[in-house]
KOLDREN-182309 format. One record per residue (C-alpha): residue number from 1; residue in three letters; chain; x, y, z. Coordinates in steps of 0.5 Angstrom, whole numbers, plus 500, padded with zeros to 3 digits. Example, Ala and Ser with C-alpha at 12.3 -4.5 7.8 and 13.67 -1.06 7.14 Angstrom:
REM KOLDREN-182309
+-----+------+------+-----+-----+-----+
! pos ! code ! unit !   X !   Y !   Z !
+-----+------+------+-----+-----+-----+
!   1 !  Ala !    A ! 525 ! 491 ! 516 !
!   2 !  Ser !    A ! 527 ! 498 ! 514 !
+-----+------+------+-----+-----+-----+
//
This chain:
REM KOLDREN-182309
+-----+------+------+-----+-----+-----+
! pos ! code ! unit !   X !   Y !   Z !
+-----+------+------+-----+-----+-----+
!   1 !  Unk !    A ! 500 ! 500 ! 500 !
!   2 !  Unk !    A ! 505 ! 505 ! 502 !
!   3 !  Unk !    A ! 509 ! 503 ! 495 !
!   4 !  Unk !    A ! 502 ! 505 ! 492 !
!   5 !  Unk !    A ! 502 ! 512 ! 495 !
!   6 !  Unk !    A ! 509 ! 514 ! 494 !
!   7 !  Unk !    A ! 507 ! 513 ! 486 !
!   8 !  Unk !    A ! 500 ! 517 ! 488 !
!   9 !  Unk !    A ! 504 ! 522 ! 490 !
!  10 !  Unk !    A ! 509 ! 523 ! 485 !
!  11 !  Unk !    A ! 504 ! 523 ! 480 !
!  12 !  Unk !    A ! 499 ! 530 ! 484 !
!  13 !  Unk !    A ! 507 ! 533 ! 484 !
!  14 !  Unk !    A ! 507 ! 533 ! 477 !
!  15 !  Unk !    A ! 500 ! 535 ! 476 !
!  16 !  Unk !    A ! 501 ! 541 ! 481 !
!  17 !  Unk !    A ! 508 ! 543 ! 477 !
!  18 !  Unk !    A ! 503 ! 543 ! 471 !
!  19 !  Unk !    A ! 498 ! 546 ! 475 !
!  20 !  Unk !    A ! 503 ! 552 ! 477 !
!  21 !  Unk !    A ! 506 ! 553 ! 470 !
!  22 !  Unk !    A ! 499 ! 554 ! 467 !
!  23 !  Unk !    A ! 496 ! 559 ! 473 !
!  24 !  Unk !    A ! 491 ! 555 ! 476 !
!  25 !  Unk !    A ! 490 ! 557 ! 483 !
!  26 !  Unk !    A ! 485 ! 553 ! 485 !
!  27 !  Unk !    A ! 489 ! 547 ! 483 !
!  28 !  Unk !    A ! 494 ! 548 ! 486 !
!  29 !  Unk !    A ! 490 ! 548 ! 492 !
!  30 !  Unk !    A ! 486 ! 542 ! 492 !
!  31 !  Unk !    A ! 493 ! 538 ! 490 !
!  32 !  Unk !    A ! 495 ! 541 ! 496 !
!  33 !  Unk !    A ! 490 ! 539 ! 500 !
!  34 !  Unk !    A ! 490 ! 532 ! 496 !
!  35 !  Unk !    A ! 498 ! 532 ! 498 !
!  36 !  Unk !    A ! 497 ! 533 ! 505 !
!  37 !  Unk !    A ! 492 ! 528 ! 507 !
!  38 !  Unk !    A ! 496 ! 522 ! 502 !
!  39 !  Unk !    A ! 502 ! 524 ! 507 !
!  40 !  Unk !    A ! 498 ! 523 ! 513 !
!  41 !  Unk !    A ! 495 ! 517 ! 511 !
!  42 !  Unk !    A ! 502 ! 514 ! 509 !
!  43 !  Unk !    A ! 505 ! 516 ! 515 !
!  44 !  Unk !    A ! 499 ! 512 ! 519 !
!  45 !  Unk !    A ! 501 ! 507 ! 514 !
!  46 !  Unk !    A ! 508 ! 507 ! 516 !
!  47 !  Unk !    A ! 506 ! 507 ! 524 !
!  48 !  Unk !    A ! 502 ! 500 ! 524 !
!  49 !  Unk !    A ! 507 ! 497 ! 518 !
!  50 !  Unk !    A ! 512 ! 499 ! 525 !
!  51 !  Unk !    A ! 507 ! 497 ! 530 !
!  52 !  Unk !    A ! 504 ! 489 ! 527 !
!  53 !  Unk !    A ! 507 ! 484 ! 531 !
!  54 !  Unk !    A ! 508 ! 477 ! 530 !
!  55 !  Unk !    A ! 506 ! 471 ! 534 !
!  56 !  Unk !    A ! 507 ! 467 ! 531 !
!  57 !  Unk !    A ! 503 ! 460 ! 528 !
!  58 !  Unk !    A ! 498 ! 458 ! 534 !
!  59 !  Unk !    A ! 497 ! 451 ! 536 !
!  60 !  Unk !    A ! 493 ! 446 ! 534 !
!  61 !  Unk !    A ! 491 ! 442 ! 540 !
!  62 !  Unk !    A ! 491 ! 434 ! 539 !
!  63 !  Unk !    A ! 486 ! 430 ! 542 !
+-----+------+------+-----+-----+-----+
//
């Protein structure tokens, strides 16, 4: 997923150079606001990647 936000993000960079090279204020500030909320969501990815813990293969009880 992270991977996948990384591209998203490199993608609404090159829409808002695009954007600002033709002057499109409003643009800009909806790519802005899409930016700011792809990193959070990234960051929060990144937090529960660092967060999981592994217990292992639970047991199967034998009769």
């Amino acid at each position: 997923m992270i991977h996948r936000l990384n591209d998203i993000e490199t993608d609404l960079q090159q829409r808002r150079n695009r954007a600002y090279d033709e002057g499109w204020l409003g643009e800009i500030e909806g790519i802005d606001l899409t930016l700011t909320f792809l990193r959070r969501k990234r960051d929060e990815a990144g937090r529960l990647v660092s967060r999981t813990t592994a217990f292992g293969t639970p047991e199967v009880p034998t009769r």
